[in-house]
C-alpha positions as a Markdown table, in Angstrom:
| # | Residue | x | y | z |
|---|---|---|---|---|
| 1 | Unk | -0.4 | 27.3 | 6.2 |
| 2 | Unk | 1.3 | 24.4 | 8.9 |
| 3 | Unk | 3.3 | 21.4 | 6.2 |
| 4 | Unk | 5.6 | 19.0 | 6.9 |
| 5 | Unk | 8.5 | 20.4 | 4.2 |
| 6 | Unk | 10.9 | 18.8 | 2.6 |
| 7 | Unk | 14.1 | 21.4 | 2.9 |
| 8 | Unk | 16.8 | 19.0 | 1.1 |
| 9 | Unk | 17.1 | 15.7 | -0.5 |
| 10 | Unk | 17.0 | 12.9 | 1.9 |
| 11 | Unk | 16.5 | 15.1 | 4.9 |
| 12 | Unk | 13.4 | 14.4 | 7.5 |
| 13 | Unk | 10.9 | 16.8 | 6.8 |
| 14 | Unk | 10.3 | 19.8 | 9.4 |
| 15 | Unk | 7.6 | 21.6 | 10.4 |
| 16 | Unk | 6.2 | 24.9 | 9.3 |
| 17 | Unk | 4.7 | 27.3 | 7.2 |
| 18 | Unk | 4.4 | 27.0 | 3.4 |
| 19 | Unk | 2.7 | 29.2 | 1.2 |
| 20 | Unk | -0.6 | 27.8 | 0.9 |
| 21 | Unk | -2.0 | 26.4 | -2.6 |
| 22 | Unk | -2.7 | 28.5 | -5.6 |
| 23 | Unk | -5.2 | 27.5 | -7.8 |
| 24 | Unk | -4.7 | 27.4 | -11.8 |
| 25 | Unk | -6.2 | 25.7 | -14.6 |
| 26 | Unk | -9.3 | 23.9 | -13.6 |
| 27 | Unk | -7.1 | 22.8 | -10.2 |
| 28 | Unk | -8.7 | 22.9 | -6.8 |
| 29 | Unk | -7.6 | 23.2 | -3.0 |
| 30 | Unk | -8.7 | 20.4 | -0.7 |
| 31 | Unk | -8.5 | 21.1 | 3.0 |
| 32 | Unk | -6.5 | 17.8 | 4.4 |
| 33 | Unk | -8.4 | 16.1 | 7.2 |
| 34 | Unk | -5.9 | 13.1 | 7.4 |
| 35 | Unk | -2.7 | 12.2 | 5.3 |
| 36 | Unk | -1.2 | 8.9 | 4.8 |
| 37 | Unk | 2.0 | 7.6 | 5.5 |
| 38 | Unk | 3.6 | 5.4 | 3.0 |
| 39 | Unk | 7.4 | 4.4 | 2.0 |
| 40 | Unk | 7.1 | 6.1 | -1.5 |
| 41 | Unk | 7.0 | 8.9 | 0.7 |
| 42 | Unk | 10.4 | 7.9 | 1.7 |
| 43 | Unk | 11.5 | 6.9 | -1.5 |
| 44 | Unk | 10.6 | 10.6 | -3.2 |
| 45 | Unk | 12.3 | 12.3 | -0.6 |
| 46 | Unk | 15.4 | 10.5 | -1.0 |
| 47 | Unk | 16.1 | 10.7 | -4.7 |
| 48 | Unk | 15.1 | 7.3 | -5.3 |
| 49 | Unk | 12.8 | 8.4 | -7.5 |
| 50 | Unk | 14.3 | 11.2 | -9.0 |
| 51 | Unk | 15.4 | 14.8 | -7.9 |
| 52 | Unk | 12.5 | 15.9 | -5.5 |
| 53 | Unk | 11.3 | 19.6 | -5.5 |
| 54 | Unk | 13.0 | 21.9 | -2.9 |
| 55 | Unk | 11.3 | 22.9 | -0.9 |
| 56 | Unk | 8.3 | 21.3 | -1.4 |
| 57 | Unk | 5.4 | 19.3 | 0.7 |
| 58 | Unk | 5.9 | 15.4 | 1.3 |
| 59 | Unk | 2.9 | 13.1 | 1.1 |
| 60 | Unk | 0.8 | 11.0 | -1.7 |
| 61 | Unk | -1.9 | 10.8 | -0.5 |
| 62 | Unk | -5.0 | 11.8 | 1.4 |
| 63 | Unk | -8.4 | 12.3 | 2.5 |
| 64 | Unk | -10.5 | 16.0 | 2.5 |
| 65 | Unk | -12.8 | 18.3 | 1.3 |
| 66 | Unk | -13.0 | 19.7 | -1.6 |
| 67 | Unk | -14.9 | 23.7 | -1.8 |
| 68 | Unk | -18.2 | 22.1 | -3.0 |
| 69 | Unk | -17.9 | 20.2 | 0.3 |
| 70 | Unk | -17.7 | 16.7 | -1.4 |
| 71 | Unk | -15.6 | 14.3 | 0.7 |
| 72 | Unk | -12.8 | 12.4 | -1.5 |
| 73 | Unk | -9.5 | 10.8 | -1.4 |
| 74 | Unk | -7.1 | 12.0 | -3.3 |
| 75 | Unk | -3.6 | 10.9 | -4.7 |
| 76 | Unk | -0.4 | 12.7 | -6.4 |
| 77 | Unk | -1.2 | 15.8 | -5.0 |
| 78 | Unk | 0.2 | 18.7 | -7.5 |
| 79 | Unk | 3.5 | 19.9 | -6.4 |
| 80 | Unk | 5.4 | 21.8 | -5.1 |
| 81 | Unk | 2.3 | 21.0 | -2.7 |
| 82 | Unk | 1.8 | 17.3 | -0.7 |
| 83 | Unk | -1.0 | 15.8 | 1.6 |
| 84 | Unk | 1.2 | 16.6 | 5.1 |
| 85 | Unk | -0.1 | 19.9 | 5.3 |
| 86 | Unk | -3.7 | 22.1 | 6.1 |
| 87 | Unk | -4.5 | 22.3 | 2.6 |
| 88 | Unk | -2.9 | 20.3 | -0.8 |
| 89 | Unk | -3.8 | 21.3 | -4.5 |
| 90 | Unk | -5.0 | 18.2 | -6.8 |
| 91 | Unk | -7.5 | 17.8 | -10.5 |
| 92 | Unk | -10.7 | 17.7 | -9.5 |
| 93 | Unk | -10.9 | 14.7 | -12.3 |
| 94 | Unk | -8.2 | 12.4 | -10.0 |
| 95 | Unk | -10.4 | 12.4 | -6.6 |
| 96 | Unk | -12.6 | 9.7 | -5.6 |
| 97 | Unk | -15.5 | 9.9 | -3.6 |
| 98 | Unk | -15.5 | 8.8 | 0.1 |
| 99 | Unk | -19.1 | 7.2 | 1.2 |
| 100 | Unk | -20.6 | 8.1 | 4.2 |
| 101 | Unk | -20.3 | 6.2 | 7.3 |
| 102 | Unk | -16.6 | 5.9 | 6.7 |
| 103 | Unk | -14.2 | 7.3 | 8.9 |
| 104 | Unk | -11.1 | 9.2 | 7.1 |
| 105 | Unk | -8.2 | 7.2 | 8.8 |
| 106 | Unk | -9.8 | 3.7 | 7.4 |
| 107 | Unk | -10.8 | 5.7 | 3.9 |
| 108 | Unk | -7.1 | 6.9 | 3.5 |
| 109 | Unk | -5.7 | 2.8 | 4.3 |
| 110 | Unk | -7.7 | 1.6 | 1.6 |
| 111 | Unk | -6.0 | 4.0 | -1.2 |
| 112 | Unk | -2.4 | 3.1 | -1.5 |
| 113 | Unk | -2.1 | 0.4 | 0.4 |
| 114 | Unk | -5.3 | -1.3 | 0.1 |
| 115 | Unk | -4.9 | -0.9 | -3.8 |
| 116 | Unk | -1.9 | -2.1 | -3.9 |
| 117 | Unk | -3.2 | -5.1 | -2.2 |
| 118 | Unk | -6.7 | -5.1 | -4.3 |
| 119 | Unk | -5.6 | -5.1 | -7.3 |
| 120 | Unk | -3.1 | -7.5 | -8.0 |
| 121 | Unk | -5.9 | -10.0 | -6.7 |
| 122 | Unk | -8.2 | -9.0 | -8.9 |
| 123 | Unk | -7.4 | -6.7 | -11.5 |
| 124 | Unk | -3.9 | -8.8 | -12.9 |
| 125 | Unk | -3.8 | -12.8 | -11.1 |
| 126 | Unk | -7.8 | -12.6 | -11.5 |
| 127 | Unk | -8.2 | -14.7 | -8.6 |
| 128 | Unk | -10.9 | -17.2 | -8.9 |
| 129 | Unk | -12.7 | -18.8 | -6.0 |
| 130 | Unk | -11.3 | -21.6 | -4.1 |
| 131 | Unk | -7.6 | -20.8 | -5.4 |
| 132 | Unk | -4.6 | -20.4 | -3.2 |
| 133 | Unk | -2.7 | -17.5 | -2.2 |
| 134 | Unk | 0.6 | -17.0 | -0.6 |
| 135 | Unk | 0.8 | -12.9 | 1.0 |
| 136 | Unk | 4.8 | -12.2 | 0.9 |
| 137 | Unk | 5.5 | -8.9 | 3.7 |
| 138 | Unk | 2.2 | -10.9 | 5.5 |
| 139 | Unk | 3.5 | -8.0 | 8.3 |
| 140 | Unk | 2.9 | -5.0 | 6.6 |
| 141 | Unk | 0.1 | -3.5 | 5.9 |
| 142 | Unk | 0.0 | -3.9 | 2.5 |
| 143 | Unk | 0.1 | -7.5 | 3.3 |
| 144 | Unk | -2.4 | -7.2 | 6.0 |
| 145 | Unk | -4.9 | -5.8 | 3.6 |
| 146 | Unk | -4.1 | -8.2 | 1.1 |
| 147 | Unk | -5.2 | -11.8 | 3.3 |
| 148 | Unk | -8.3 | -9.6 | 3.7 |
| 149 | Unk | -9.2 | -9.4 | 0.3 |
| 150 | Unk | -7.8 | -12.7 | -1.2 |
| 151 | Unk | -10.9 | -13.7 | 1.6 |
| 152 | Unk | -13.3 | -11.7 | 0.1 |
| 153 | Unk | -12.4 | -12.4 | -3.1 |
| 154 | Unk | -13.1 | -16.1 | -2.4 |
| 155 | Unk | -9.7 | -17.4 | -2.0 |
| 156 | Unk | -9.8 | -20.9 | -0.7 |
| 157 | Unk | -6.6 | -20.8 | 1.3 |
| 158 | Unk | -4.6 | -17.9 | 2.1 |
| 159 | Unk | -1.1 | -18.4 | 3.6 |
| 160 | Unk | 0.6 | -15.1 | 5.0 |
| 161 | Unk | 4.6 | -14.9 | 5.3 |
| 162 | Unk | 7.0 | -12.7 | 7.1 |
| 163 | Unk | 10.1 | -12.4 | 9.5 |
| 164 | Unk | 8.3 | -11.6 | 12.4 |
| 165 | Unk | 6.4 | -14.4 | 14.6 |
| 166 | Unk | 4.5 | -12.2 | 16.4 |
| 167 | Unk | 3.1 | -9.6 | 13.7 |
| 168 | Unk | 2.2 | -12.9 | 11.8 |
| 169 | Unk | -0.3 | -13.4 | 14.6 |
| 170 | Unk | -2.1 | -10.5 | 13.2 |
| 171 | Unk | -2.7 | -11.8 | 9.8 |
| 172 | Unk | -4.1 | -15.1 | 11.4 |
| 173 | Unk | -6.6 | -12.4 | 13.2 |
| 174 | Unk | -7.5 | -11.0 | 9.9 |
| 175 | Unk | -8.0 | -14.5 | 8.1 |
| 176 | Unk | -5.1 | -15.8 | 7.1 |
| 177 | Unk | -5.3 | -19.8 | 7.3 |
| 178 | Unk | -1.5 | -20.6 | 8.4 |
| 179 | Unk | 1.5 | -18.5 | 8.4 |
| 180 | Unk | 5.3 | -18.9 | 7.3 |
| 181 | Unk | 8.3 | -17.7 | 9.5 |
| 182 | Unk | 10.9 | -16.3 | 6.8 |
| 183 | Unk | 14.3 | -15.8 | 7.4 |
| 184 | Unk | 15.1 | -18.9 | 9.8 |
| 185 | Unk | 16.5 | -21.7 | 7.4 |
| 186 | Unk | 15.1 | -22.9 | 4.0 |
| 187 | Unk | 12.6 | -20.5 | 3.4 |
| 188 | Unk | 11.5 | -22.1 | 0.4 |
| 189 | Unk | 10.8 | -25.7 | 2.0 |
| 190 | Unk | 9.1 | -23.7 | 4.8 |
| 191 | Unk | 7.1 | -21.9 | 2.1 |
| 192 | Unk | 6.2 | -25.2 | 0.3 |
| 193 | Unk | 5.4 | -26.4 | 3.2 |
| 194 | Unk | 2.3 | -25.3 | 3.6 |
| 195 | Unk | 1.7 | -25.2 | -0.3 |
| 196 | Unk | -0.3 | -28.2 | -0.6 |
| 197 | Unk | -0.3 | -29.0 | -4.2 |
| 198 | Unk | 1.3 | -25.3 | -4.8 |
| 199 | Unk | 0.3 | -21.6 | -4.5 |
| 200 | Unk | -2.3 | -20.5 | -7.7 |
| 201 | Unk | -1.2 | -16.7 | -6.6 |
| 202 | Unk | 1.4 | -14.8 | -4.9 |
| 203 | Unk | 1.0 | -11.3 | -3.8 |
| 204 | Unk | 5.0 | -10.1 | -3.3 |
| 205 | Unk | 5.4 | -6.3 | -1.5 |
| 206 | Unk | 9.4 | -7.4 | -0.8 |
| 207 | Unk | 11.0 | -9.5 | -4.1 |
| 208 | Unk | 14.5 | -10.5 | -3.8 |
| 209 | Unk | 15.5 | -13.9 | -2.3 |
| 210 | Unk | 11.7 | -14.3 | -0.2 |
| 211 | Unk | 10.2 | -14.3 | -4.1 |
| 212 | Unk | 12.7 | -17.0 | -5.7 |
| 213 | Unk | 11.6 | -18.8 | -2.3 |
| 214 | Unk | 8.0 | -18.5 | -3.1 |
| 215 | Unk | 8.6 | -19.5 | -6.6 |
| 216 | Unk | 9.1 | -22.8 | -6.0 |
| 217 | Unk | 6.1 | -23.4 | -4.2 |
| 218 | Unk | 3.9 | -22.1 | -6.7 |
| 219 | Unk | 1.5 | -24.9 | -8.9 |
| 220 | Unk | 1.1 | -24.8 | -13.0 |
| 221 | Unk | -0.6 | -21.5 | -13.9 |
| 222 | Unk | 0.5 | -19.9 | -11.0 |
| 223 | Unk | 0.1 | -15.8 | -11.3 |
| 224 | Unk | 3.2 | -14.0 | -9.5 |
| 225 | Unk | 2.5 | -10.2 | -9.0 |
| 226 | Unk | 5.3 | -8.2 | -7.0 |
| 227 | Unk | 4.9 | -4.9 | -6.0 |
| 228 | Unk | 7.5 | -3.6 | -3.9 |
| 229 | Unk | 11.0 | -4.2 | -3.3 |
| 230 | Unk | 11.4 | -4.4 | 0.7 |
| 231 | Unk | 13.6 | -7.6 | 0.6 |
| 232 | Unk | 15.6 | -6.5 | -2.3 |
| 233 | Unk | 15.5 | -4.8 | -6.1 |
| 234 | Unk | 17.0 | -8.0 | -8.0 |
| 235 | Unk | 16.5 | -11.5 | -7.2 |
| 236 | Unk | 17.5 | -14.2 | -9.8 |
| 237 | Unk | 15.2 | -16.7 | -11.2 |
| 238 | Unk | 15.9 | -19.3 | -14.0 |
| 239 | Unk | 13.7 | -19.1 | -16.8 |
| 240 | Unk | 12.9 | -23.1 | -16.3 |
| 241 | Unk | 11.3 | -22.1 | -12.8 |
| 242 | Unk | 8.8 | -19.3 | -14.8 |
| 243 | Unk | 7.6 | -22.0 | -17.2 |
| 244 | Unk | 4.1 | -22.3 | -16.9 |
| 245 | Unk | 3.9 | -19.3 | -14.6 |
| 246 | Unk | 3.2 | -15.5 | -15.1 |
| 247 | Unk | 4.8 | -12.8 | -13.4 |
| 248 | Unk | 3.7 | -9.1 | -13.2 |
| 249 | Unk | 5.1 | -6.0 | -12.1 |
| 250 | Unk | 2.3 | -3.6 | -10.2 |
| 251 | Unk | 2.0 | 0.1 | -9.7 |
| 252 | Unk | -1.2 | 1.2 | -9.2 |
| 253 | Unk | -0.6 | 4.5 | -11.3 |
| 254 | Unk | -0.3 | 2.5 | -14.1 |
| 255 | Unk | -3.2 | 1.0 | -13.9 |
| 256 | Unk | -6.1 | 2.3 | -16.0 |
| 257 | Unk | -8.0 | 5.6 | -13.5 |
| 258 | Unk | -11.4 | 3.8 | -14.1 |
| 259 | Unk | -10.2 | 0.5 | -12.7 |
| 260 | Unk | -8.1 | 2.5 | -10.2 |
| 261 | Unk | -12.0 | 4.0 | -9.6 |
| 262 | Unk | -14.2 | 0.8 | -9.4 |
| 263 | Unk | -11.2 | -0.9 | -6.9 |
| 264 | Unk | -11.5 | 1.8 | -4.5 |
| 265 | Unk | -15.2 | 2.0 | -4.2 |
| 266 | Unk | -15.3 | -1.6 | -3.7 |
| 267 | Unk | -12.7 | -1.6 | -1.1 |
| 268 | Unk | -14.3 | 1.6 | 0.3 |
| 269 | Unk | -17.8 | -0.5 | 0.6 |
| 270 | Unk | -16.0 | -3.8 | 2.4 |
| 271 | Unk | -14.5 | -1.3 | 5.1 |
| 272 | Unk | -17.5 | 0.8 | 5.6 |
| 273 | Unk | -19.1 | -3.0 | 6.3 |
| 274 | Unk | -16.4 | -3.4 | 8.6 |
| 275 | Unk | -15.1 | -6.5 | 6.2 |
| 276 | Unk | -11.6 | -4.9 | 6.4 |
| 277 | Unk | -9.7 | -4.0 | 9.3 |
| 278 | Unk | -6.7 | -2.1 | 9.7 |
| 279 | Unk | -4.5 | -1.4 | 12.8 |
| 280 | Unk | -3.6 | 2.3 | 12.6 |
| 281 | Unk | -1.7 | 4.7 | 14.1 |
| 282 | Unk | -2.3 | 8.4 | 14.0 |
| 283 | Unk | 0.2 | 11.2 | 14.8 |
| 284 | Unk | -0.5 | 15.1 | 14.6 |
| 285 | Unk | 0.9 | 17.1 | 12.1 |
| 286 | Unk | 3.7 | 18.8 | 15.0 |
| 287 | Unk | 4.7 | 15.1 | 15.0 |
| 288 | Unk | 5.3 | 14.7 | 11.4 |
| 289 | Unk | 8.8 | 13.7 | 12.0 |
| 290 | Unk | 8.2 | 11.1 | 14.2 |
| 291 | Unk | 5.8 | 9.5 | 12.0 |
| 292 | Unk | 8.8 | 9.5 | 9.2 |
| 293 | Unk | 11.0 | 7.7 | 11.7 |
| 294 | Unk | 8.3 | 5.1 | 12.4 |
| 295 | Unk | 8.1 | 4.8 | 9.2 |
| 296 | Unk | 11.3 | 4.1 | 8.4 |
| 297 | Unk | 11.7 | 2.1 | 10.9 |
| 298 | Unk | 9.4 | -0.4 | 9.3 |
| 299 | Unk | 5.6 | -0.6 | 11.1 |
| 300 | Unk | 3.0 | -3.4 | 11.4 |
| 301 | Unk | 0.6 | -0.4 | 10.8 |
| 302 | Unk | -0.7 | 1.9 | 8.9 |
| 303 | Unk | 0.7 | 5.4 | 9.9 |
| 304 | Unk | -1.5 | 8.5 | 9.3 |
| 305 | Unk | -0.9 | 12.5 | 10.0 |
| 306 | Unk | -3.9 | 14.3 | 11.1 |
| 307 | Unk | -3.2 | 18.3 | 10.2 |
């Protein structure tokens, strides 16, 4: 079968045949109809997150059919297989169903990155309605996703961050009710702001020196939940500024399948309603390497490989 495989650590993936998946205990081919591009994808093939199999298929994630003809998304695909390719292996038990009406490129945005958004909403700051939320990364699509749901989670006033001007303009599109320009000055006055009495929640896809910022704005109580690590792996807080405040670390494959479950059928349900919107960019599978470059190279969309 065509892949996108990984020939050596930290190398861009190349294009060609792989032997396709072999079934074994209980596990089941899916034949890909779209693949997601993500950073982890990055990430895995560089070592970052330990020694990645050689050769082996990149991608976490995707959206098919399984040989009973259900639709599903599906996630950690079994190696040496990934989701850049004709056909992946997964556990039948680790799909999720794909409703009708919903087109695969918008089905595959809501699984990593619209969980990653979801669910530090709901599942650990337990936003309540009228609260306020500051989106850190407000330019990616994490971010993007996340001043979506904040909204439709009944956030009162949602203010979305970043370094670029003009991608902010999107998350004003998508809801946001002002927008911060990081990286000018004194990014934590700038934050603070437009903190009104302080943020309730943060929703942090980049840590380092943008969090400590966002710190400072936050009110009594606040919930802090970072995610990624696009701004830097350490940033240093004083434990006077956490007083009062809770900060969480997310990855959504430690949270609980069954809440992983219920967040993505509610997330699949707003986007079939056309209540989230994401700008995305699709690239064939001959152009896999392209898509890793723009990647890389740090988009304002979601990025997905059609085999």
């Amino acid at each position: 079968m065509r892949a996108a495989i990984l020939n050596a650590v930290g190398a861009t993936p190349e294009v060609g045949d792989f032997e396709a998946p072999a079934p074994r205990d209980g596990q089941v081919t899916i034949d890909v109809g779209v693949a997601g591009v993500n950073p982890v994808d990055l990430a895995m093939a560089s070592g970052a997150m330990g020694s990645p199999q050689i050769p082996s298929v990149v991608g976490r994630e995707g959206v098919g059919t399984l040989p009973d003809g259900r639709r599903v998304y599906f996630s950690s695909p079994i190696a040496p297989q990934g989701s850049w390719a004709e056909q992946s292996l997964v556990d039948p038990d680790r799909v999720l169903p794909v409703p009708d009406g919903l087109e695969d490129d918008l089905a595959v945005c809501v699984g990593i990155a619209g969980l990653a958004a979801w669910l530090p909403l709901a599942h650990h700051a337990r936003l309540e309605k009228g609260e306020s939320v500051l989106v850190l990364g407000g330019t990616g699509v994490v971010g993007q996703i996340a001043v979506q749901a904040a909204k439709l989670l009944g956030a009162g006033r949602v203010v979305a961050a970043g370094r670029d001007p003009s991608a902010l303009q999107r998350a004003t599109q998508l809801g946001a009710d002002a927008t911060v320009v990081l990286g000018g000055g004194d990014d934590s006055q700038a934050l603070s702001s437009e903190a009104g009495e302080g943020f309730d929640v943060v929703i942090d896809p980049i840590y380092g020196p943008p969090f400590v910022a966002a710190l400072g704005a936050t009110a009594s109580g606040a919930r802090l939940v970072s995610i990624g690590v696009g701004a830097g792996a350490t940033a240093e807080i004083s434990l006077g500024s956490l007083m009062g405040r809770s900060h969480i670390g997310h990855a959504n494959h430690l949270v609980a399948p069954h809440v992983q479950a219920d967040a993505y059928a509610t997330l699949t349900e707003h986007a079939r309603a056309g209540r989230i919107d994401v700008e995305i960019r699709r690239f064939t599978l001959d152009e896999a390497p392209s898509a890793w470059q723009a990647q890389a190279d740090g988009p304002h969309q979601k990025l997905v490989i059609a085999p």
